[in-house]
N, C-alpha and C positions, 0 to 999 in steps of 0.2 A: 504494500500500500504506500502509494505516495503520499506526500507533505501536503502537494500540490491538491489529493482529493480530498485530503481530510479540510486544509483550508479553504474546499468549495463549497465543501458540508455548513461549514462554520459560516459562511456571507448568508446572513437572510433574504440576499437580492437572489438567491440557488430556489428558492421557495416563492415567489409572486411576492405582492405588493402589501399582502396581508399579515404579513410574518414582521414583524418588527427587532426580535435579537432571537439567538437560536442557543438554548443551554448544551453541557456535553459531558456526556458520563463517560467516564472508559473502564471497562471491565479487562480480566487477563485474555479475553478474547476475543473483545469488540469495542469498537466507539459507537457511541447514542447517540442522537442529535435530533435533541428536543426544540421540533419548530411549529409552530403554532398548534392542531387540534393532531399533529401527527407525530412518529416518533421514527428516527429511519436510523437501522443498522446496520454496523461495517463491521466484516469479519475483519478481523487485523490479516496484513502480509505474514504470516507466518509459519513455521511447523513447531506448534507446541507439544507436550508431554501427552497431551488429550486428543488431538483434533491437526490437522495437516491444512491448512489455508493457504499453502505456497505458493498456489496456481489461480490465476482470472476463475479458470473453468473449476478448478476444484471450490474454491468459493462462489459462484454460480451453483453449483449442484447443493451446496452444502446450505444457502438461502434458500432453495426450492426444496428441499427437503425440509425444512421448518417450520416454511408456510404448510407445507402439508401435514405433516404431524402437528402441526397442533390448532389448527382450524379443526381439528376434530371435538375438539374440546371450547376455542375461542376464535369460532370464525367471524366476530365483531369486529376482534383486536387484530389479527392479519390479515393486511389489506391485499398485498402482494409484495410480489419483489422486482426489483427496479435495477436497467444499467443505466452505468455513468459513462454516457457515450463522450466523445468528442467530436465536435463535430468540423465539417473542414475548413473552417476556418481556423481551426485548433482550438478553441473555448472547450471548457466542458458544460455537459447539458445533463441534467437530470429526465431518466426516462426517453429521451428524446432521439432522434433519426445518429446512424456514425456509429463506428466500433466500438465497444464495450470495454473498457479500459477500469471496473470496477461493479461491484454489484449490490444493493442494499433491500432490506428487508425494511416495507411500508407498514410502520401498524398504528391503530388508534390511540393515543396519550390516555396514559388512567391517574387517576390521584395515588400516587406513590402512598400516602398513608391510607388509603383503605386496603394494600395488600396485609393480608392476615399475621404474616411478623411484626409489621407497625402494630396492629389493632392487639396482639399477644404484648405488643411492650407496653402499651398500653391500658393493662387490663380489658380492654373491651370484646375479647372473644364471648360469644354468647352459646351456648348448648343448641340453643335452635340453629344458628349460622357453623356450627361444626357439625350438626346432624346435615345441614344441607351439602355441607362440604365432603363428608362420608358418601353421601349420594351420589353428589358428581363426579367423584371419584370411582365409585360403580359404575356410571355410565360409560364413563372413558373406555374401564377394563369389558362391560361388556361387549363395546361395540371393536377394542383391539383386534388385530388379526393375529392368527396364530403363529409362534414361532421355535416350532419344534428344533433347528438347529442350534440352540440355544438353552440355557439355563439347566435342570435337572442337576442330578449331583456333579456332574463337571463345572457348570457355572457356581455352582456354589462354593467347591471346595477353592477352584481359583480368589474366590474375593479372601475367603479363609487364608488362606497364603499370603495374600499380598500382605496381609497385616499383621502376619506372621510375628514377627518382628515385637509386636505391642505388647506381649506379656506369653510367659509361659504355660501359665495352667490356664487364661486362654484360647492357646493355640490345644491344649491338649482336651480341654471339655467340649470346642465346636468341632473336630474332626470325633469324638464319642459320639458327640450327636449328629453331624454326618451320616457318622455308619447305623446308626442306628434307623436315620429315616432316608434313607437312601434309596431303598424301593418304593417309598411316599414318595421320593420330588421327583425319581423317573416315570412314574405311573403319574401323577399329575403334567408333567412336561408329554405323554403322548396320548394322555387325555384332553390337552389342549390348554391346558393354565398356563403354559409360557406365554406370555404374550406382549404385543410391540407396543409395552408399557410406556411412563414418561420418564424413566429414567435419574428425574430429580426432585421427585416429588413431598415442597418441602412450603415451609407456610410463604416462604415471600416470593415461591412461583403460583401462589393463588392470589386474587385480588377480588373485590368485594364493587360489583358492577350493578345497579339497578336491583340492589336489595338480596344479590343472591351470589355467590363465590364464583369466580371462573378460572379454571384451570389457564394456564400456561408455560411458554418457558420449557415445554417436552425436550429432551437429549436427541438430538438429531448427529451427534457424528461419532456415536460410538455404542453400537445393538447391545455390544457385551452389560453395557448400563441398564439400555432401554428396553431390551430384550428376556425379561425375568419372570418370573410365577409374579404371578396378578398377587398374591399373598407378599411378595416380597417388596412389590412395587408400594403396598400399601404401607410395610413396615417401618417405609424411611419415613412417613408424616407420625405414624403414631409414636415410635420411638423419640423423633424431634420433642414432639407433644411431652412425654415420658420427662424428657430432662430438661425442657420447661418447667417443670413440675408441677405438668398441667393437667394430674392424671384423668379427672372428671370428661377434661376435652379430650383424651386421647381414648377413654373408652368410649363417648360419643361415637366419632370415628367410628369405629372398629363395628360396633355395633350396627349403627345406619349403613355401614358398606354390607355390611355382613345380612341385614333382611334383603338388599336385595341380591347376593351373587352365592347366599347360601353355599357358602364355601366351608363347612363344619369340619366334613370328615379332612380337612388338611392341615387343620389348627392345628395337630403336632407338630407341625415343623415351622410355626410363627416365633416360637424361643429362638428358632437357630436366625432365623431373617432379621428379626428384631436385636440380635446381639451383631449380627455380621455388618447392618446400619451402624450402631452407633461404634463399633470397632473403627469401621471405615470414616467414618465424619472425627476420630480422636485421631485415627493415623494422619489426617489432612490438619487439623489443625495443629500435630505433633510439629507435622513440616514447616507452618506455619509462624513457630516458636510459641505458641500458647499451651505452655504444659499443662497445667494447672486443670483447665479443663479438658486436657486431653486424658487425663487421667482421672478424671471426673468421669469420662466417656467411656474409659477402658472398665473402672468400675461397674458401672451400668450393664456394659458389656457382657460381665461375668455373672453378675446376676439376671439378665436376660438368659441365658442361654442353660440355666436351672431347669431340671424339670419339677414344673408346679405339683400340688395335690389336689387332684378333682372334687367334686362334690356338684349335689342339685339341692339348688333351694326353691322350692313351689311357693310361689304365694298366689292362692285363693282368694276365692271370696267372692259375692253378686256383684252385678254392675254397679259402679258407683261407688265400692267399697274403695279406689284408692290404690288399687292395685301397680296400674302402670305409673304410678307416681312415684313407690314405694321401689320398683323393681328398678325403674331407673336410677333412682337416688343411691339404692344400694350398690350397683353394680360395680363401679369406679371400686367399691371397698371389699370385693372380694377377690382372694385366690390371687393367684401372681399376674402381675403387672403383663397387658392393661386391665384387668378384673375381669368382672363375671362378662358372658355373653348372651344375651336378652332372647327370649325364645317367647312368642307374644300371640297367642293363639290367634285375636283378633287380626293381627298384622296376617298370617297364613289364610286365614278366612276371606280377608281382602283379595290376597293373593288370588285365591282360586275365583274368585266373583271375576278376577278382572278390576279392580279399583284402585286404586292407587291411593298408598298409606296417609298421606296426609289429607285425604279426600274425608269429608264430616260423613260421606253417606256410609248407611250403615246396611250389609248384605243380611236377606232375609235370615230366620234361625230354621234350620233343619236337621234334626236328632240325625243323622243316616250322614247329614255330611261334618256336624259337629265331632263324630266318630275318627271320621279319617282325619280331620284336624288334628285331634287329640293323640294322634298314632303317631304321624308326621312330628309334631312337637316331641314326641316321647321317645324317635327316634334319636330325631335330632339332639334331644338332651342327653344321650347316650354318647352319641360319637364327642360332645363338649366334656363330658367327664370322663372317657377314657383318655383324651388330649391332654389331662392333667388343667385345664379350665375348668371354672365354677359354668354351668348350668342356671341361667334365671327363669323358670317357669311362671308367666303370668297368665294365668286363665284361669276361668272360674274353679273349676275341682271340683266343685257338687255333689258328684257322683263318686259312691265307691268304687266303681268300674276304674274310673280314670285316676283315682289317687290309686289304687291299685297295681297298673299301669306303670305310675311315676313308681314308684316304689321297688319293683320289678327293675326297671331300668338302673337306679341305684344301687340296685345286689350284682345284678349284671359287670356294670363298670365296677364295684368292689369298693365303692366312696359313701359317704354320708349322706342322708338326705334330710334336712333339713324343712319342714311343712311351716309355711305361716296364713292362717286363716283370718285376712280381715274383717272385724265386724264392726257395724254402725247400723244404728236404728231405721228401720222400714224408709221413717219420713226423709232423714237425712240421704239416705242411696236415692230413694226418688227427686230428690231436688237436685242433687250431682248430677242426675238422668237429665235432667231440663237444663242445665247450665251449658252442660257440653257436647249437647246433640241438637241443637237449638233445629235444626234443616229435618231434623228424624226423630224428632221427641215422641210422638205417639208411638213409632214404632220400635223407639226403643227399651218403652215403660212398656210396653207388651214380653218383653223377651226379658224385665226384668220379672215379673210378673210370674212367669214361666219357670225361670230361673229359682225362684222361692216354692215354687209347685212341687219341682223334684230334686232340690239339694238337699245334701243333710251338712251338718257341723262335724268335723273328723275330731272325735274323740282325742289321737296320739299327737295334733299338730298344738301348735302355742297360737294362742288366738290372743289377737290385736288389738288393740281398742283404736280405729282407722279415724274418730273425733280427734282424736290427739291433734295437736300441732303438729305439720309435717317433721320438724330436726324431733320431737319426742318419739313420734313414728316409728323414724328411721334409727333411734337409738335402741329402743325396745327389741327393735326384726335384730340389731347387730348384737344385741344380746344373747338374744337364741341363737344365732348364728356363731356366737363364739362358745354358748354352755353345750353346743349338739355336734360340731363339727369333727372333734373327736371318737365320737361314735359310726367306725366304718361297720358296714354290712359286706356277708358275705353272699355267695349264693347257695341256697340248704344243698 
């Protein structure tokens, strides 16, 4: 890269009439050149450690690769990509007619502090703007393409190595748990979870647009990054989240990714993803020169890559009892980091109607398919607690059939099961009923209605008193959760 384009970037007369001065950021791998509602990037002339920019053409390819991967995600923000021709009279021209002597990536200007690292230094990450950000983050991984030449136990042990180097017990706990799930990440890699991930997927490649997070910023010049189990991709934001010490957001995340790409039975190999993250982000800041928390990182590291002890905790109870208030609140505080994983009967119900989880409408009740619900959930809480993660079961329980069920699944996995039955008075669940179905209140006082028809109260579980204050609630369920936890079952 010449002197000559960067100082054409820099003249606001490069831009129309409208541009009055042009800001400029420079990264280890690009100049920015912030001019009026737009933002235009230059790879640097270079071949660095990461990325090869040597060539017109090699940087031409490596701009069109960018705008493409990540228009999948923020096709607002990339506009396109542009040369810097010259033209013959020798001037250079943006966009314009003459040889290409440069190439730049056109994308829309955003408020640098509504990207989610500002709004985290800020305290103002919100639970609802991390569940959305969980979400979009599903969406990415489900619409990725597949990329079986890539990641499975090869990819992994490689990143395992690089960072070799950072501590000895552990390089020797993530190559134990390598071998241990190794037939887990190849059978996920030819099941199709490798996939043309974003590579950097970390809070201040998200930004916060029109009320709702947007991904950017994808790894476009090196697959070995980009190219990883969806599970892995996900681990670099929760792990970040983790040493924030932002556990409540990081299990948001996990959770809201996790209703929609039900990725359960993989969850044993999220310790090894989640330690090989933050290994990797403490080798870079080692290089860095920021020990302190690079060894802050390495720490983390080792306790990530633990294996947790499972358990299921049901909590019960009619509609309106408080349930999903209760399961959320707790989740963040169980079982190893990032906590329990939320199993939400209604959220599966949705599913199957076709509705979409934040949608208020409420799918009809039908005993016959409340069943398969209740199976589906009971599986799934199975493969969470043999992963060595907590299991949160929110659904009603009513029936002994289905606490039965839960129960079953807990002797199964060989963990604890923990029941908590919310209770609150008739009037009180029917007013909750009318608060927060406001679009389906009739029909949801019918299915409460229902629900009091054929439940019983389980005798063995700890029942709640759901009036409480929420922080009393949630201190009560974390009671029982810590006098029952030690009590594993086996199977007769």
């Amino acid at each position: 890269m010449s002197s000559e384009v960067v100082s054409f970037l820099l003249d606001p007369a490069t831009y129309g009439t409208g541009v009055k001065d042009v800001g400029h950021v420079e990264t280890a791998s690009s100049h920015i050149f912030l001019a009026g509602d737009r933002a235009f990037k230059l790879k640097r002339d270079a071949r660095l450690p990461h990325a090869d920019y040597s060539t017109i053409e090699r940087r031409r390819r490596s701009c069109e690769r960018e705008v493409e991967l990540n228009r999948r995600t923020a096709p607002n923000l990339y506009v396109g990509f542009l040369p810097i021709t010259r033209t013959s009279g020798g001037t250079l021209n943006l966009g314009g007619a003459g040889a290409a002597v440069d190439w730049v990536i056109e994308m829309t200007r955003f408020d640098p502090g509504a990207r989610l690292d500002a709004l985290a230094a800020r305290g103002a990450l919100s639970p609802a703007l991390m569940g959305a950000a969980g979400r979009a983050i599903a969406a990415l991984h489900a619409m990725a393409a597949r990329r079986p030449d890539h990641g499975g136990v090869a990819g992994v042990r490689a990143v395992i190595e690089q960072n070799a180097s950072l501590s000895e017990p552990l390089l020797a706990d993530s190559l134990e748990a390598l071998k241990k799930h190794s037939m887990l990440l190849d059978v996920r890699r030819a099941d199709g979870w490798v996939r043309e991930c974003h590579g950097d997927l970390c809070l201040r490649n998200m930004v916060v647009i029109e009320n709702r997070p947007v991904i950017f910023g994808g790894v476009e010049f090196d697959d070995r990054r980009a190219c990883v189990d969806v599970l892995d991709d996900l681990a670099s934001v929760v792990s970040e989240l983790l040493h924030r010490e932002l556990p409540e957001h990081a299990n948001v995340v996990l959770n809201a990714w996790m209703e929609r790409m039900r990725q359960y039975d993989g969850l044993p190999a999220l310790p090894l993803f989640l330690s090989a993250r933050a290994a990797t982000q403490a080798r870079l800041l080692a290089a860095a020169g920021q020990a302190d928390e690079a060894r802050a990182l390495v720490a983390e590291a080792v306790r990530f890559v633990q294996p947790g002890s499972g358990a299921i905790v049901a909590i019960g109870g009619l509609s309106g009892a408080g349930k999903t208030t209760l399961s959320r609140r707790m989740a963040a505080r169980l079982g190893a980091p990032p906590g329990g994983l939320l199993l939400r009967s209604e959220a599966a119900r949705k599913r199957l109607f076709g509705i979409a989880d934040d949608a208020r409408q409420q799918p009809a009740y039908n005993p016959s398919v409340a069943r398969s619900i209740y199976r589906l959930v009971t599986r799934e809480a199975l493969d969470v607690a043999r992963s060595g993660y907590v299991a949160v079961v929110d659904a009603t329980l009513g029936l002994d059939e289905w606490r039965i069920d839960i129960r079953r699944a807990a002797e199964r996995a060989g963990v604890p099961l923990i029941g908590l039955w919310l209770d609150a008075p008739v009037a009180v669940l029917e007013q909750r009923v009318r608060e927060s179905r406001a679009e389906a209140t009739d029909a949801a006082l019918r299915v409460l209605r229902q629900q009091r028809q054929v439940s019983s109260v389980p005798t063995d579980w700890v029942r709640v008193d759901s009036t409480m204050e929420p922080d009393a609630m949630v201190e009560a369920a974390m009671a029982a959760w810590t006098a029952r936890r030690g009590r594993h079952v086996t199977v007769d």
